[in-house]
C-alpha positions as CSV (number, residue, x, y, z in Angstrom):
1,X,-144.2,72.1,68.4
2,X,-144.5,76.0,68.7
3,X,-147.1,78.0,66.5
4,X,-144.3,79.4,64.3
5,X,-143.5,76.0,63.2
6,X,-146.4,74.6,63.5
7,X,-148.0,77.0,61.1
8,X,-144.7,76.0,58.5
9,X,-145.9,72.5,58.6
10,X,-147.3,71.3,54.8
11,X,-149.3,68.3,53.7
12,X,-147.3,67.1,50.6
13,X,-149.8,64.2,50.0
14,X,-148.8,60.9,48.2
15,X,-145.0,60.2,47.5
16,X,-144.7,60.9,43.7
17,X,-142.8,57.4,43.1
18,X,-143.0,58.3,39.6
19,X,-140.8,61.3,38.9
20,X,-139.0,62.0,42.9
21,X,-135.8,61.0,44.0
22,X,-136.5,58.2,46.2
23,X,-134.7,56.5,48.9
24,X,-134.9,52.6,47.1
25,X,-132.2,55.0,44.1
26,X,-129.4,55.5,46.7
27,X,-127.8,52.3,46.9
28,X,-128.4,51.1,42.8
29,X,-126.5,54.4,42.2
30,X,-123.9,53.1,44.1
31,X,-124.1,49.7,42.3
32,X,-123.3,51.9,38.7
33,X,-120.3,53.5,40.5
34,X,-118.7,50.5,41.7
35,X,-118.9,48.8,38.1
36,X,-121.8,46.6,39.2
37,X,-124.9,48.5,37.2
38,X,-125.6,45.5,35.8
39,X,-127.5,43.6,38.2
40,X,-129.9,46.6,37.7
41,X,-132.8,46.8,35.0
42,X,-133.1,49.6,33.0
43,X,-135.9,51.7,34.8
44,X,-133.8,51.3,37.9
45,X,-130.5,52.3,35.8
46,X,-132.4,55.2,34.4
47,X,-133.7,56.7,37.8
48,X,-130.1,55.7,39.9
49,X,-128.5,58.2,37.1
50,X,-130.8,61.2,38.8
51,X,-128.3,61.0,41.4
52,X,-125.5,61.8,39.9
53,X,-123.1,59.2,42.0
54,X,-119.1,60.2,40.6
55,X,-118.4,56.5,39.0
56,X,-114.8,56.9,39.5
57,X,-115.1,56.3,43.5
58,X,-113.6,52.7,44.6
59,X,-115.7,53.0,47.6
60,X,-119.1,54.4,48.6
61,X,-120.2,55.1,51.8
62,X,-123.8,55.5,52.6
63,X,-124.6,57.2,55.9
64,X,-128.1,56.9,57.2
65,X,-128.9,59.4,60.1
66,X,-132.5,57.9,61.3
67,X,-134.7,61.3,61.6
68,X,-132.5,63.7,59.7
69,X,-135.2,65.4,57.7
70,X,-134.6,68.0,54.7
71,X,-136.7,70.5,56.7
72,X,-135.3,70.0,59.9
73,X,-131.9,70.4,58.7
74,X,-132.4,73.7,57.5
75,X,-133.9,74.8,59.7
76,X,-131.4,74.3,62.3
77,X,-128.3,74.7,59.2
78,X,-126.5,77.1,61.6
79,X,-125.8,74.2,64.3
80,X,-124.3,72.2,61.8
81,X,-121.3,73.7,60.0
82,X,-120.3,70.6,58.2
83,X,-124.0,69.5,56.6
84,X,-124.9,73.3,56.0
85,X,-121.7,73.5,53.2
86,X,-123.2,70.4,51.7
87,X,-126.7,72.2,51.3
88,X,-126.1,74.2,48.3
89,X,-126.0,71.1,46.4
90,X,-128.7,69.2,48.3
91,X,-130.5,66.7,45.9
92,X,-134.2,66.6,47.7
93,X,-135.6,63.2,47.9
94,X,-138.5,62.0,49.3
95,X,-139.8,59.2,51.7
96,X,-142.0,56.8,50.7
97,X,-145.5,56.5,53.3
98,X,-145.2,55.8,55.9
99,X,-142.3,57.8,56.6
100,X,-141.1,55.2,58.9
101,X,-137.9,53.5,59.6
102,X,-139.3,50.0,58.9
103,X,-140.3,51.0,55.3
104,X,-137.6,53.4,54.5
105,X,-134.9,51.4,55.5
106,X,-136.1,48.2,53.4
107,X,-136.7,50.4,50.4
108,X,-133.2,51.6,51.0
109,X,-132.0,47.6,51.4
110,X,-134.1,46.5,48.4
111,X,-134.4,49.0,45.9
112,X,-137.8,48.3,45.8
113,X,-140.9,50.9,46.8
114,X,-143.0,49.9,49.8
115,X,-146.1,48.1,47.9
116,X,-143.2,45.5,46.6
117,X,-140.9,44.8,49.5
118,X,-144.1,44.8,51.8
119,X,-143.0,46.4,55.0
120,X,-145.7,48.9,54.7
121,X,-145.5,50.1,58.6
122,X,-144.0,50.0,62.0
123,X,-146.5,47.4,63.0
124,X,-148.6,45.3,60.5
125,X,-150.5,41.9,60.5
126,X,-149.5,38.7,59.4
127,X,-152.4,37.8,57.6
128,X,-151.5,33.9,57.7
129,X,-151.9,34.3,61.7
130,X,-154.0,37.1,61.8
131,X,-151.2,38.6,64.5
132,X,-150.1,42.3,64.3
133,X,-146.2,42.8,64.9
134,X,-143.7,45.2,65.1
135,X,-142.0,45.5,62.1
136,X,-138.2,46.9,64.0
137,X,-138.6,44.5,67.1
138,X,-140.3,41.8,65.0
139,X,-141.8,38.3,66.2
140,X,-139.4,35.1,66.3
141,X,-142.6,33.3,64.9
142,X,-142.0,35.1,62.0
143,X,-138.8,34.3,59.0
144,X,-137.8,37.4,57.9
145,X,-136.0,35.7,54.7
146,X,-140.2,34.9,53.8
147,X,-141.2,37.9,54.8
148,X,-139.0,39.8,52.5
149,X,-138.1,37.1,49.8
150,X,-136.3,39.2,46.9
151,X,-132.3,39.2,47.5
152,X,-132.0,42.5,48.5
153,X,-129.4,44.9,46.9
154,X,-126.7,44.4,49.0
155,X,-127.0,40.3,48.6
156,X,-126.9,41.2,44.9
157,X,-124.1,43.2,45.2
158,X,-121.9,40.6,46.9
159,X,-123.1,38.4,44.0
160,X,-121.8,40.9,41.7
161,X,-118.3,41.0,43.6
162,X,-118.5,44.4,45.8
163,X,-117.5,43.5,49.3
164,X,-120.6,44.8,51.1
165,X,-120.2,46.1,54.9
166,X,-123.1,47.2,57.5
167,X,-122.2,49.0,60.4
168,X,-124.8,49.5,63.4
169,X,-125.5,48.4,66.4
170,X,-124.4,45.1,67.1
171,X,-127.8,43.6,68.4
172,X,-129.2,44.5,64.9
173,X,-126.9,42.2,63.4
174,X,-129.0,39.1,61.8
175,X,-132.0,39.8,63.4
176,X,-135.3,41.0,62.6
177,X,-135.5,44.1,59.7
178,X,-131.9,44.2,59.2
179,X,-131.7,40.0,58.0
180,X,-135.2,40.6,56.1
181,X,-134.5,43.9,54.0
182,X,-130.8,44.4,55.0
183,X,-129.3,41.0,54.7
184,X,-125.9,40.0,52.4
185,X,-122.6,41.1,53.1
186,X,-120.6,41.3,56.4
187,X,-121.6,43.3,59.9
188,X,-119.5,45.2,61.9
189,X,-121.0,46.1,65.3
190,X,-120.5,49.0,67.4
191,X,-121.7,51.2,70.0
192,X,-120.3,55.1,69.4
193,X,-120.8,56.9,66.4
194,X,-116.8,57.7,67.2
195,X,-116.3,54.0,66.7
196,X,-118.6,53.5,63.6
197,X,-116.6,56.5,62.2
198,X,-113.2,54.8,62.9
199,X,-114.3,51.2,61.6
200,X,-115.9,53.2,57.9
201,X,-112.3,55.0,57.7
202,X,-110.9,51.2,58.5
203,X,-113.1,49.8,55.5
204,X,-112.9,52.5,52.8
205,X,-109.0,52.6,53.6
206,X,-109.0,48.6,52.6
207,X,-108.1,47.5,49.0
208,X,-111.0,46.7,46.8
209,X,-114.4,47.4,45.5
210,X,-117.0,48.3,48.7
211,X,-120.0,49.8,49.8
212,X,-120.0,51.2,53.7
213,X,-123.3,51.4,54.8
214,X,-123.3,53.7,58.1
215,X,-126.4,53.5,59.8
216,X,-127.0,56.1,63.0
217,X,-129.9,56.1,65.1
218,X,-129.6,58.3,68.0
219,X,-131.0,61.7,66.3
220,X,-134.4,60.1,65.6
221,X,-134.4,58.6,69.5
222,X,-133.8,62.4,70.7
223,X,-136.3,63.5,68.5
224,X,-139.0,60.8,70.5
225,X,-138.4,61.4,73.7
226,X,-137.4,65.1,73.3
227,X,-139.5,66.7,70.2
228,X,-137.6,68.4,67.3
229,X,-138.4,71.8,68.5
230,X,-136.2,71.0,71.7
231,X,-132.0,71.5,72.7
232,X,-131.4,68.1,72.9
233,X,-132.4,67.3,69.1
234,X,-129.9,70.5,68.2
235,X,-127.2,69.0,70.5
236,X,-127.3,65.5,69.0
237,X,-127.5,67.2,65.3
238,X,-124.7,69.1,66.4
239,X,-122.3,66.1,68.0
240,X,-123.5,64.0,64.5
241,X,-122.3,66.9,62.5
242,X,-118.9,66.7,63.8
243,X,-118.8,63.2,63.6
244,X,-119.4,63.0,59.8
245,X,-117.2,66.2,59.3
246,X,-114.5,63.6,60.2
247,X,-115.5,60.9,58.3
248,X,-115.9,62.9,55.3
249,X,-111.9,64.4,56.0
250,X,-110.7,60.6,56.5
251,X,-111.6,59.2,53.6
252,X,-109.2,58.4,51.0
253,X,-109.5,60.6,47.9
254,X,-111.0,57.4,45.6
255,X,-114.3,57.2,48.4
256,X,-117.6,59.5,48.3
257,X,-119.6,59.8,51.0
258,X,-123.3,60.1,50.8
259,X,-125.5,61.5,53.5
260,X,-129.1,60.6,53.5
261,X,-132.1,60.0,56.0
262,X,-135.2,57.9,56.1
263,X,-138.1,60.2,57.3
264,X,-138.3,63.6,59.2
265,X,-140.4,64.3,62.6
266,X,-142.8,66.6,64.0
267,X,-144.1,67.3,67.5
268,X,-147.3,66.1,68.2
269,X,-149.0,67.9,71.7
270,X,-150.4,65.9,73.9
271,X,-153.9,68.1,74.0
272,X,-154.3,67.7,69.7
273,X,-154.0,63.1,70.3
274,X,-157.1,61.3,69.7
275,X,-157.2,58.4,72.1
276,X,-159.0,55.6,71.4
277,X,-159.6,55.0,75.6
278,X,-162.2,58.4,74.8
279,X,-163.4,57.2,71.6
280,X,-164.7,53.5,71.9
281,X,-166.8,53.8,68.5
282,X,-163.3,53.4,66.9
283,X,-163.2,49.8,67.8
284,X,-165.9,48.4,67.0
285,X,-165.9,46.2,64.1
286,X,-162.1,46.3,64.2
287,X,-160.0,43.2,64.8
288,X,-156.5,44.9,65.6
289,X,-154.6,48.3,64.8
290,X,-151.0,48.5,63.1
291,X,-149.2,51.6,62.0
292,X,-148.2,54.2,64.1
293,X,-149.5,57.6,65.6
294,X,-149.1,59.3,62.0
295,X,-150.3,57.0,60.1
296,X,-153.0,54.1,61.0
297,X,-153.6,50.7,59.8
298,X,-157.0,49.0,60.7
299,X,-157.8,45.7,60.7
300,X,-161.7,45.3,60.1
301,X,-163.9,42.6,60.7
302,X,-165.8,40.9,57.4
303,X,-168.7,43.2,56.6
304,X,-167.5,46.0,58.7
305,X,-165.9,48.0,56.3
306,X,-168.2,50.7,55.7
307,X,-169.4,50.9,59.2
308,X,-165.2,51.6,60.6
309,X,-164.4,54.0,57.5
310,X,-167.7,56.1,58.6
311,X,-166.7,56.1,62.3
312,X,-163.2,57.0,61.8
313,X,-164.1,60.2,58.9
314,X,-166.6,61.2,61.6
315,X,-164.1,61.3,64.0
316,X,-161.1,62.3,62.5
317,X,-163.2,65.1,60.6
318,X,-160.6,67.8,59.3
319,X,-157.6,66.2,61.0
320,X,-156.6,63.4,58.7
321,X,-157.4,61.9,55.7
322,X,-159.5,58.0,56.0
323,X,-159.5,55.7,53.1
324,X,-160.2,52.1,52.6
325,X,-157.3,50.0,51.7
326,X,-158.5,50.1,48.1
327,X,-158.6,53.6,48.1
328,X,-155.3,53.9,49.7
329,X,-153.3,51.9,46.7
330,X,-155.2,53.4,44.0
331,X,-154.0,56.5,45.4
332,X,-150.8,55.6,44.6
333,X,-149.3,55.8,48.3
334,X,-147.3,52.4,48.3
335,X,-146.7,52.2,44.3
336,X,-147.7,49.5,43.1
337,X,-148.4,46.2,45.6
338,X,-148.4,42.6,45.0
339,X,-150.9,40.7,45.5
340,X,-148.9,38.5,48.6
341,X,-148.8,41.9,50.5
342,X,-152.1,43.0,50.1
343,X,-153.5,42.0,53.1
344,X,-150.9,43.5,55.4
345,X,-152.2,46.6,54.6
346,X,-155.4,47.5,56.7
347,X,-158.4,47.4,55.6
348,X,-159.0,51.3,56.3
349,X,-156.2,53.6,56.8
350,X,-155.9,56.9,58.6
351,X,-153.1,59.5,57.9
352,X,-153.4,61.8,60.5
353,X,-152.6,65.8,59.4
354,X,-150.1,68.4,61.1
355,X,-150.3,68.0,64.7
356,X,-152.9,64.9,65.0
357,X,-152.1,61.5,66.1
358,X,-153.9,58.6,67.6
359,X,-153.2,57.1,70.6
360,X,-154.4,54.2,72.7
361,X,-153.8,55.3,76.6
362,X,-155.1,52.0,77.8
363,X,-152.8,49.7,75.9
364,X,-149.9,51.6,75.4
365,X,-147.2,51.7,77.7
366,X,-145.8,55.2,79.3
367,X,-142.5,55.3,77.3
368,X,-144.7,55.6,74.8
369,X,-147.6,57.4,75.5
370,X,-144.3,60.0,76.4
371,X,-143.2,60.3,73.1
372,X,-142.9,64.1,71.9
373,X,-142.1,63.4,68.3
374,X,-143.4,61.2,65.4
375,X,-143.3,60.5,62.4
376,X,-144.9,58.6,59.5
377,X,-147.3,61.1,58.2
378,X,-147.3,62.7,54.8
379,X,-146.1,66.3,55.8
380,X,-143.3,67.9,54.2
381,X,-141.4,67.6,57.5
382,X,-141.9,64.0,57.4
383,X,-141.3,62.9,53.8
384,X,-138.6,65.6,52.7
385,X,-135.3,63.9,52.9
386,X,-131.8,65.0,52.3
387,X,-129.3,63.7,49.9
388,X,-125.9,65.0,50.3
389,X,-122.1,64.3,48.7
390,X,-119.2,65.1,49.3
């Protein structure tokens, strides 16, 4: 990330779940449009209604674009034509932390904030096996349906009579994330955003009440491999932006489209990591590591506690902010958490500030090590997320 925009990058601190548009609103507001508000309680009616859905649409389509952050789209507005005439009425929402795929998308799938649907990061520990694992790859060993027990909205949904469709990719389809958080309803796989675009049109054109949830993933891969400050994330914002433009002009005049995101990104140098290959005090008394580079979970032996936190505030010193799990909750960060997903939080977590992440070069692997862009942290960049209607 260049100084210019690394000096525009702004700590927001904890998600307000309290009073923010959130993710876990979008899809309830489309449950009040499409006549089925009343699978929702009443807080969840009352904060859906902040979004404003039009409750005469027979169809609404949701389209995710993984990565599309509220401050990265404005800043590059001018390579996307289509989004920038939506701006003007932009509803900001925010993330919930981490500002990670895993979480956002199941708040997104569940209605529920992270502390409840319990996919608190990109990699967390099974407390019954005492086994971290990644939360988008996931572990056979491990039943999503248990992992995430509630129905989720779109099971609910169905329930209630709205034909529910996912589009994606088709080797997300019953597997891992998508059957825990993103289960009910019917799956239409594809490969081209061209072809996802075509098989929405297809859907919203068909008789009946439906939801269309459009999920795009390439924006956020760019943004890994090739930073947000780089051509390739405007080309892929730009080729997106013409895709949706055609979504949003093939839609029949009864469907709304809605354009959201499930974190931002920021470059993170390779010079400002801290590695834990160069700082071996960071292990000691720990028993794994989840999270991410933004946003750390540590897993702490018994009566270790005190001695990890101290080592990783010493460390970390200006350049993130170290609380103990207790801390962490009390703080608000996850809303509120049951007591089943307590312990897949670490013990001590570590959200690292603008241009700090942690690393581990001798675990792991180049591809990653590579990356140019993360996310997960509680910057403005990371947590501000679009909402947009046509």
């Amino acid at each position: 990330m260049n100084d210019a925009v690394m000096g525009a990058v702004q700590l927001a601190g904890a998600p307000d779940y309290r009073h923010a548009l959130l993710l876990s609103d979008v899809v309830p507001a489309a449950a009040i449009t499409l006549g089925a508000g009343d699978i929702l309680d009443a807080g969840a009616t009352a904060r859906a209604l902040k979004l404003g859905f039009d409750t005469e649409d027979r169809v609404v389509v949701v389209a995710l674009i993984d990565g599309l952050g509220a401050e990265l789209l404005r800043a590059r507005a001018a390579h996307a034509p289509f989004l920038r005439g939506l701006l003007p009425d932009m509803l900001p929402m925010s993330a919930g932390f981490p500002s990670t795929t895993a979480n956002s998308l199941s708040s997104l799938g569940t209605g529920m904030l992270p502390g409840a649907h319990g996919i608190v990061g990109y990699q967390l520990r099974d407390p019954q096996r005492d086994v971290v694992f990644n939360q988008l790859t996931w572990d056979p060993e491990v039943d999503p349906e248990v992992w995430v027990p509630d129905a989720t909205m779109f099971e609910r949904l169905t329930a209630a009579g709205v034909d529910v469709v996912s589009l994606g990719e088709p080797k997300f389809a019953g597997r891992g994330l998508n059957q825990a958080s993103l289960r009910g309803g019917r799956f239409r796989g594809s490969k081209t955003m061209a072809e996802r675009v075509a098989h929405a049109v297809e859907e919203a054109r068909a008789p009946g009440r439906r939801l269309i949830y459009f999920y795009w993933g390439n924006l956020d891969k760019t943004g890994h491999v090739h930073g947000v400050d780089s051509w390739d994330w405007t080309e892929e914002l730009e080729e997106i932006d013409g895709h949706l433009a055609r979504l949003a002009n093939s839609l029949p005049a009864d469907a709304g489209l809605t354009i959201t995101a499930d974190h931002g990104m920021v470059d993170l140098p390779a010079e400002a990591r801290i590695d834990f290959a160069e700082h071996p005090q960071l292990r000691d008394g720990v028993t794994g590591i989840g999270g991410e580079p933004r946003a750390v979970h540590v897993y702490v032996q018994p009566g270790a506690l005190e001695t990890v936190h101290a080592a990783y505030a010493e460390t970390l010193g200006d350049r993130g902010l170290v609380m103990t799990r207790a801390q962490a909750i009390s703080s608000g960060f996850f809303g509120p958490v049951r007591q089943s997903n307590l312990e897949r939080i670490g013990d001590v977590i570590v959200i690292c500030h603008a241009g700090t992440g942690i690393i581990d070069s001798a675990h792991d692997s180049p591809s990653a090590l590579a990356l140019i862009g993360h996310h997960g942290g509680i910057t403005r960049q990371e947590l501000a997320i679009p909402l947009l209607r046509t």
